[in-house]
C-alpha positions in Angstrom: 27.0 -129.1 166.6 29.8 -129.0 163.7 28.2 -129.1 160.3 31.3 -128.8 158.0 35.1 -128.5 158.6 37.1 -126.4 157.3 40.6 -126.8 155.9 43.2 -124.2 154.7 45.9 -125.8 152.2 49.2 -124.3 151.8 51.7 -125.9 148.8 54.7 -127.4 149.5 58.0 -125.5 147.8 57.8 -127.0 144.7 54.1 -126.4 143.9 54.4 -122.6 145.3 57.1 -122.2 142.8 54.9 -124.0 140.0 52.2 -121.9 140.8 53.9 -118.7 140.9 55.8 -119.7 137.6 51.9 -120.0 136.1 50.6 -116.9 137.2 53.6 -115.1 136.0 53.6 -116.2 132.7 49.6 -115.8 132.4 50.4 -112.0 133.5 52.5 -111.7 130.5 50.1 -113.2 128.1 47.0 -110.9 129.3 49.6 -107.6 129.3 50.5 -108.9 125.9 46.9 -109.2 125.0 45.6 -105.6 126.5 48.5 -104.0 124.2 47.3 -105.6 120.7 44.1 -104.3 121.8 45.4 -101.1 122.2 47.3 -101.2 119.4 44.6 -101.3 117.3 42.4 -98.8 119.2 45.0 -96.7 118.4 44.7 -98.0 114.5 41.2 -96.9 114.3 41.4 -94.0 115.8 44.1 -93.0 112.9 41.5 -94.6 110.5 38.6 -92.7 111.7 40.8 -89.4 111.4 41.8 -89.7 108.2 38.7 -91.6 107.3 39.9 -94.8 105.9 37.3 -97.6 107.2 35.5 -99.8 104.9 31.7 -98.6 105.3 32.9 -96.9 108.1 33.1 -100.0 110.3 36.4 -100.1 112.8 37.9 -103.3 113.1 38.4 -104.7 116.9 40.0 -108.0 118.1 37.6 -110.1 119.5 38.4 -113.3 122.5 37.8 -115.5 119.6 40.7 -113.9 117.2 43.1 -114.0 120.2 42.2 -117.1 121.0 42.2 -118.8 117.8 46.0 -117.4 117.4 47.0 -118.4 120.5 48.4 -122.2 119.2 50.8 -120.7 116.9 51.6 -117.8 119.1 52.6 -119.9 121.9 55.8 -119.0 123.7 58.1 -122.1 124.8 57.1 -120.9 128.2 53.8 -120.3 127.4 53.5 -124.5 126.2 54.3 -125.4 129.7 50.7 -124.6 130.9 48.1 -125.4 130.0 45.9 -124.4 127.3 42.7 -123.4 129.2 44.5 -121.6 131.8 46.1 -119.5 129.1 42.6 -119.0 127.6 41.5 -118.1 130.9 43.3 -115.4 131.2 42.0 -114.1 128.1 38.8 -114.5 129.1 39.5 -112.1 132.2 40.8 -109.3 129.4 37.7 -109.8 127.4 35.2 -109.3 130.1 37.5 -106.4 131.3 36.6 -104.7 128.3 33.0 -105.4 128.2 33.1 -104.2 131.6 35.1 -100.9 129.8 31.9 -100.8 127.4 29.8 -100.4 129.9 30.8 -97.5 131.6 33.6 -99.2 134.2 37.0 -98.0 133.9 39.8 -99.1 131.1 42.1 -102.1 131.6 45.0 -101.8 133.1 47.9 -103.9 132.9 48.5 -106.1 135.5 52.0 -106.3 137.8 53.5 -109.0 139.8 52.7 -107.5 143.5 56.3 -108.7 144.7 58.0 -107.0 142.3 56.7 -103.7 141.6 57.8 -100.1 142.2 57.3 -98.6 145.9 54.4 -96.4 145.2 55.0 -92.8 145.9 52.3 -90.4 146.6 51.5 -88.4 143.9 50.6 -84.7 144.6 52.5 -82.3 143.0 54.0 -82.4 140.0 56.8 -84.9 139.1 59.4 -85.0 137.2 60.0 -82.4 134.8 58.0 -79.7 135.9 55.8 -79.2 132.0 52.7 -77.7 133.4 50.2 -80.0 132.6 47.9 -81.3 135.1 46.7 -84.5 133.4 50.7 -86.0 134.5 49.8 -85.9 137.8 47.0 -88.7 136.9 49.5 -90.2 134.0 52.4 -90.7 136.5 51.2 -93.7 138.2 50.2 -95.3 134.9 53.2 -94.5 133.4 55.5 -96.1 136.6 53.2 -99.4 136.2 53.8 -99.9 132.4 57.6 -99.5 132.5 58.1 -101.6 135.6 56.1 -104.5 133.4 58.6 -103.6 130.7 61.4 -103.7 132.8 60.2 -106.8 134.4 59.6 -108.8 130.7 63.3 -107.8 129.6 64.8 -109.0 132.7 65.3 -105.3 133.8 65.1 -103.0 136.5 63.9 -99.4 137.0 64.9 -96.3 140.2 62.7 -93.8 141.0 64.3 -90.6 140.6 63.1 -87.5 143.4 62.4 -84.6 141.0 62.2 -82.6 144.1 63.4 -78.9 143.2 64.8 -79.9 139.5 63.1 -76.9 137.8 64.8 -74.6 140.2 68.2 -75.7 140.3 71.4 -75.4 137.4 73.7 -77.7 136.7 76.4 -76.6 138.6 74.2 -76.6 141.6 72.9 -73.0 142.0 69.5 -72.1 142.9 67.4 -70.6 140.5 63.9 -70.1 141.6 61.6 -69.5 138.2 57.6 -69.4 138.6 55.8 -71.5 135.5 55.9 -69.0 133.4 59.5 -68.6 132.8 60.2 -71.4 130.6 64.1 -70.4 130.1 66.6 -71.6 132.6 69.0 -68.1 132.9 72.0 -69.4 135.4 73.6 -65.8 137.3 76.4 -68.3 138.9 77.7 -70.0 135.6 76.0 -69.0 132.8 73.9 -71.5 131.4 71.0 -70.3 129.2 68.7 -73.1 128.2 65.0 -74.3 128.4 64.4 -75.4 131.5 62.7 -78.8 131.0 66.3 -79.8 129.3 67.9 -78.6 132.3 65.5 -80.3 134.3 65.9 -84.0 132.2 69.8 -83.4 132.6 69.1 -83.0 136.5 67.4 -85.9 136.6 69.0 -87.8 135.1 72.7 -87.3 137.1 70.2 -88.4 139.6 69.5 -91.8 138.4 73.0 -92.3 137.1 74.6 -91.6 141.1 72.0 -94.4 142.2 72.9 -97.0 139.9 76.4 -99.0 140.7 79.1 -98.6 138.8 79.5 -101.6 137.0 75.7 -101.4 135.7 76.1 -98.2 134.3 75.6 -97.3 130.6 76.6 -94.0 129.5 74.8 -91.6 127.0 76.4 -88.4 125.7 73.8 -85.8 126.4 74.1 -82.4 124.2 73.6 -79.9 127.1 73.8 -76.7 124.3 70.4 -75.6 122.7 69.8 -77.6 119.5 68.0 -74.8 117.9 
């Protein structure tokens, strides 16, 4: 004996694109959102350093502040939906960071799922090889918030392999160095310099081989010590 029915609805074109358009432009607003936040995390922390709060009481942005600016804050975009689904998604920041204040972890900001960098297994150190362990848990946050950046100014990011960039000289020689040796010393051409420039350099020739010619945007880069 049946005793419901079940129906799955799928939009047509038109509504899909809708839709999508709405849930992009409510990821922007709670990415905007989560930074003032942070922004002013950071604020107090300065305050409490130098010890500047008014009876010692840190001031924090509230749902109802962002909420209450939200009329006049409105993008032209952002006046195309409507004005409890933008609230809605600043509801979802709030309770993320009650959820924060109660032991959970912090909020993150949030990246369209179709567009987002290839993740890459993080497990030894990347980029340019500094020595600190906490990258290897930065990294991943660091890819996420750029590729929202990138993403918001109608940009687009590479991946660069940092495979073997702290052991190899500009011209292309091998020059094995343990962590300790923080001074890139080239035997093939001569190149004396710190090794995380050498390794920035490396990287990014790198980047610059994988992006087409007619996109590219050249820096000068100094490649002599600047002390």
């Amino acid at each position: 004996m049946n005793k419901a029915y079940t129906f799955r609805i799928y939009p047509n074109r038109n509504q899909e694109t809708k839709l999508n358009r709405t849930l992009s432009i409510c990821r922007h607003l709670y990415n905007d959102a989560l930074e003032e936040r942070r922004r002013q995390a950071e604020l107090n922390r300065i305050r409490r350093e130098f010890q500047v709060f008014p009876w010692e009481k840190p001031e924090w942005i509230s749902y109802e502040d962002q909420q209450n600016a939200l009329p006049d804050s409105k993008t032209p975009l952002q006046k195309q939906v409507h004005s409890q689904v933008l609230q809605n998604a600043l509801k979802r920041l709030d309770r993320s960071f009650q959820n924060f204040f109660k032991g959970f972890g912090y909020p993150r900001f949030t990246v369209d799922i179709d567009k987002k960098v290839e993740k890459v297994p993080i497990k030894t150190r990347t980029g340019i090889d500094v020595g600190l362990e906490s990258l290897l848990t930065l990294s991943s946050g660091l890819i996420r918030f750029t590729n929202y950046k990138a993403e918001y100014a109608g940009k687009w990011i590479e991946l660069v392999d940092p495979y073997w960039t702290s052991q190899t000289c500009l011209c292309g020689a091998d020059v094995p160095k343990d962590l300790s040796i923080r001074i890139h010393i080239c035997h093939e051409c001569g190149l004396i310099l710190n090794r995380d420039h050498v390794s920035a350099i490396i990287i990014e020739n790198r980047g610059t081989r994988s992006v087409p010619m007619d996109c590219r945007e050249f820096t000068p880069v100094e490649t002599k010590p600047l002390l």
